[in-house]
C-alpha positions in Angstrom: 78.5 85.4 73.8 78.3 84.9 77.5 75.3 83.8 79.3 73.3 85.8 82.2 74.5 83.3 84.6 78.4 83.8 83.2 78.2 87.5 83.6 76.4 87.5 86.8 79.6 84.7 88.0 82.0 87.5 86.2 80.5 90.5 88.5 80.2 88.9 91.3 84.6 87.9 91.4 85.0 91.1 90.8 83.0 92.3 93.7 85.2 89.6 95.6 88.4 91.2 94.0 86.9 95.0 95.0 86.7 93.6 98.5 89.9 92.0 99.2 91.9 95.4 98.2 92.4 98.7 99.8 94.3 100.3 96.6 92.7 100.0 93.3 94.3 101.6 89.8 92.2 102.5 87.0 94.5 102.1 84.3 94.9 102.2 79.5 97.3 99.7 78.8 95.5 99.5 74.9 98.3 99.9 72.6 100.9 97.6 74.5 102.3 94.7 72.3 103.0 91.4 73.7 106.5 91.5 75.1 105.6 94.8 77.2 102.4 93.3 78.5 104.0 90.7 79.9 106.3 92.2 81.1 104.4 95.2 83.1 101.9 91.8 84.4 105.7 90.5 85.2 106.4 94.1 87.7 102.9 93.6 89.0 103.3 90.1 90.4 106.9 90.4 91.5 105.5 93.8 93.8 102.4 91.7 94.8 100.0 93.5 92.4 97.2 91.6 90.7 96.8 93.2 87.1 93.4 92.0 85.4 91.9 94.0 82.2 88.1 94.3 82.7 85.1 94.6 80.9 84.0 98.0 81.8 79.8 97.4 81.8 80.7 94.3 84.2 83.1 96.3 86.4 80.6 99.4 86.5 78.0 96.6 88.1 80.8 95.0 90.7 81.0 98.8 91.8 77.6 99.4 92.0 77.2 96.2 94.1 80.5 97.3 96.3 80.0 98.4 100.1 83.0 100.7 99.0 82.4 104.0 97.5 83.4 104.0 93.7 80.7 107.4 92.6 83.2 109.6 91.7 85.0 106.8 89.6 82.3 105.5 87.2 83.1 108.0 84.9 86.0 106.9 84.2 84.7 103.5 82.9 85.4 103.7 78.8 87.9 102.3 76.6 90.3 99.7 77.8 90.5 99.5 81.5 92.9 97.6 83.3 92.8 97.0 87.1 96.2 97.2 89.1 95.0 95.3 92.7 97.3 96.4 96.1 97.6 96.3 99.5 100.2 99.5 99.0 99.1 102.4 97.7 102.3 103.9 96.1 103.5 100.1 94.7 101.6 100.8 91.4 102.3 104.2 90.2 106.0 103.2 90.8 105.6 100.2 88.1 103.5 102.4 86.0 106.2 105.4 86.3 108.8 103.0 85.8 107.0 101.7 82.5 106.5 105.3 81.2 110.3 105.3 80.7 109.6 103.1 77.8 106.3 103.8 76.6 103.6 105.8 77.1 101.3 103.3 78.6 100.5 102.5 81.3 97.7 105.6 81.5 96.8 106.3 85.0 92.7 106.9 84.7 92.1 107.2 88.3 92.2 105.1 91.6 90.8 104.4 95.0 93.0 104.1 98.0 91.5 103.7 101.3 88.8 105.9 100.8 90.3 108.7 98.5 89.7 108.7 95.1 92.2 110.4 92.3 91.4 111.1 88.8 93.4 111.2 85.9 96.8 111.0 85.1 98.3 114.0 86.5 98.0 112.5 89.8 100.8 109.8 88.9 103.7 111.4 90.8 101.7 112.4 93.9 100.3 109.1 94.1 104.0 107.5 93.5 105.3 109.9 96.6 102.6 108.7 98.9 104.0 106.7 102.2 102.2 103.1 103.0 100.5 102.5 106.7 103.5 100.8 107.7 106.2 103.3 106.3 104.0 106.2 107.9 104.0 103.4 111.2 107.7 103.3 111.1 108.4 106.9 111.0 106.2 108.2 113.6 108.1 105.2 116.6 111.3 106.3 115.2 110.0 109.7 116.0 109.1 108.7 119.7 112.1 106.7 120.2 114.4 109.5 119.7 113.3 111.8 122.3 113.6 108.3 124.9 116.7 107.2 123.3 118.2 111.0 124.2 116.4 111.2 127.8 118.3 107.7 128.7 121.9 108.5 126.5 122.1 111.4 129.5 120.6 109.8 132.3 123.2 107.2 131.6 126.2 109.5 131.0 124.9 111.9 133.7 125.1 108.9 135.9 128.2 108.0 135.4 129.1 112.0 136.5 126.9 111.8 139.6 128.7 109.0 140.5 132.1 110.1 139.9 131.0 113.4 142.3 129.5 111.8 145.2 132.8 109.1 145.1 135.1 112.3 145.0 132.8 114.3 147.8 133.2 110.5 150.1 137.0 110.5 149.4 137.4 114.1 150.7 135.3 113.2 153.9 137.7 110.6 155.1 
C-alpha cells in the first residue's frame, strides 16, 4: 500500500511527463507476455517514445491537474492503460501497427496530439498517415523553392539567349 505522500509524488511525475510531451497514446497492452513487452518497450525507445503503464485513478488526477485539455479523454481511463510519450505524432501508431502484425495488442484507446484528441482504435491508420511539424515544414519550402528554382533555371538559360542575340545584332553592325 502506498502512502498519501507516495501517490501525491506519483501524480505529480506524471503531471511533469503530461507536460514535457505534445503526443500522448492511450493504449491496452494487458495480455502481452514477456518477450513481446519488451520488445514493443524495445520499438518505443529506439523511435524516442517513452512507454510507461499507469495507474489509471493517479493518471485521471495528473490530468485533472494538467494546463492541457484531457476532458474528452477521461473516459477512457479503465482497464490497463499504457502511456506511449512523443514529440511526433504519427511515431506511435506506426510501432503499434507494426505490432498488430503479430498480435493484437497494442489497442489504441485514444490520444492527444497537439490539442486534438482521437478516440478509439479505429483511428489507428489516420493517426499513422498523419505528417509531423517538420515533414509538413519540409514540404511546404520544397513547395516555394520550386516556383524560384524555375523563375532562375530560365532567367539563366534566357540569359545565355539574350546574350547570344545582342552579340549577333553587334557583329552585324560592324
Amino acid at each position: 500500500m502506498r502512502t498519501r505522500e507516495e501517490k501525491a509524488q506519483m501524480i505529480a511525475d506524471l503531471e511533469q511527463r503530461l507536460s514535457e510531451y505534445n503526443v500522448i497514446y492511450f493504449v491496452d497492452i494487458l495480455g502481452l507476455d514477456a518477450p513481446t513487452t519488451y520488445a514493443l518497450r524495445k520499438a518505443c525507445n529506439k523511435g524516442e517514445i517513452k512507454l510507461q503503464v499507469v495507474k489509471n485513478t493517479l493518471l485521471g488526477k495528473a490530468m485533472e491537474n494538467s494546463d492541457k485539455d484531457f476532458e474528452n479523454l477521461s473516459d477512457i481511463l479503465h482497464g490497463s492503460t499504457a502511456l506511449m510519450l512523443a514529440h511526433v505524432g504519427n511515431k506511435p501508431a506506426r510501432i503499434i501497427k507494426e505490432f498488430r502484425k503479430k498480435s493484437e495488442k497494442p489497442v489504441l484507446k485514444g490520444a492527444w496530439i497537439d490539442e486534438g484528441v482521437y478516440l478509439g482504435d479505429d483511428q489507428l491508420d489516420f493517426l499513422a498517415t498523419i505528417k509531423s511539424k517538420e515533414e509538413l515544414l519540409g514540404e511546404i519550402v520544397t513547395l516555394l523553392q520550386s516556383p524560384v528554382k524555375n523563375v532562375l533555371s530560365a532567367l539563366q538559360s534566357g540569359g545565355q539567349k539574350i546574350a547570344g542575340i545582342v552579340k549577333t545584332l553587334s557583329e552585324r553592325e560592324n
